[in-house]
C-alpha positions in Angstrom: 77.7 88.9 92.5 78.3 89.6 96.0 80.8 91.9 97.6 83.8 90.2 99.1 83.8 86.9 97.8 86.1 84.9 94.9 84.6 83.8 91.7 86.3 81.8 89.4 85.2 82.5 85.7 85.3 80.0 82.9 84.9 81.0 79.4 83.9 78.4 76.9 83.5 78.8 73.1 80.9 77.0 71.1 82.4 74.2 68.6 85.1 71.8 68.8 87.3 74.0 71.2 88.5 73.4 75.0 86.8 75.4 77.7 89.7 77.8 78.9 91.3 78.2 81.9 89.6 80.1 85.0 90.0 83.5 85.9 90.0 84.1 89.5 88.4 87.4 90.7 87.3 89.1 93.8 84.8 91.8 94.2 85.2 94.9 96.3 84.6 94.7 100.1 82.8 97.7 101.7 85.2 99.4 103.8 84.4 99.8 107.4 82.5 103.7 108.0 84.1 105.9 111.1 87.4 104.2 112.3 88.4 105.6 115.2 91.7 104.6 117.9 92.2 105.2 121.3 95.2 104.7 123.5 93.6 102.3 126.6 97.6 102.3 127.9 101.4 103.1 126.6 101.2 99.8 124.8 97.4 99.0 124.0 95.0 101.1 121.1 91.6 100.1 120.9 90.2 100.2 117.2 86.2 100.9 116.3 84.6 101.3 113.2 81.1 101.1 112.6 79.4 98.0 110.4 78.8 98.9 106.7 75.6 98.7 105.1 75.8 96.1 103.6 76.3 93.8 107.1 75.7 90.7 105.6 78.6 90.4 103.5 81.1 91.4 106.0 82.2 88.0 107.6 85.5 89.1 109.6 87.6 92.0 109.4 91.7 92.1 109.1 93.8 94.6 110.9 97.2 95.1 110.0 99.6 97.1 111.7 103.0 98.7 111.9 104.7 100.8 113.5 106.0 104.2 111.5 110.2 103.7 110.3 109.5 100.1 110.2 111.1 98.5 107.0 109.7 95.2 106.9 109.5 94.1 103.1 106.2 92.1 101.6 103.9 93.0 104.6 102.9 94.1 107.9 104.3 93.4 111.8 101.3 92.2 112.9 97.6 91.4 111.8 94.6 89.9 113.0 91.0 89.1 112.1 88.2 90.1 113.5 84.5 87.8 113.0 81.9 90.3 112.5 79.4 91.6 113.7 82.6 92.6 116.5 83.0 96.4 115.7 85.9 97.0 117.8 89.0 95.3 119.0 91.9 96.1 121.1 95.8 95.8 120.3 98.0 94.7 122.8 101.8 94.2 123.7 102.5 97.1 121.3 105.6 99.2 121.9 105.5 102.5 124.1 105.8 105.9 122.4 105.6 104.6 119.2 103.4 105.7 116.3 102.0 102.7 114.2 100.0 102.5 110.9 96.6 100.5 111.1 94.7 99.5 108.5 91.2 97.8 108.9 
């Protein structure tokens, strides 16, 4: 199996029986190696990373984001995806002097 994808597993037993229902899984993505922010200006933070090692598995990258005291139930304020083999992008129209919480 590769990293990152869905597989949907079907388990059938021998005889007179119905095949069962499928079982959706997804294997583990390799996270991105040395993430790194910098502030470009009050309200825009440019994200890097580096590509994992296993490149070819890695199709796009999400970032989430939001900023620290936020109580915003079920989710994030913002995300976005990012095709690879991109290894940085740059957040924009963010608030000034405010902390926020990314995740790649």
């Amino acid at each position: 199996l590769l990293d990152g994808l869905t597989y949907t597993i079907t388990v059938i037993a021998m005889g007179d029986h119905l095949p069962s229902e499928g079982v959706v899984t997804q294997t583990r993505t390799p996270s991105p190696p040395n993430i790194t922010n910098s502030a470009v200006s009050p309200t825009y933070i440019n994200i890097s990373w580096t590509q994992p090692l296993e490149r070819d598995v890695v199709l796009r990258y999400r970032i989430e984001y939001q900023y620290q005291g936020a109580c915003v139930e079920g989710g994030f304020d913002g995300s976005v995806a990012v095709d690879a083999p991109a290894t940085e992008y740059t957040l924009h129209n963010l608030q000034e002097y405010i902390n926020y919480t990314i995740i790649l």
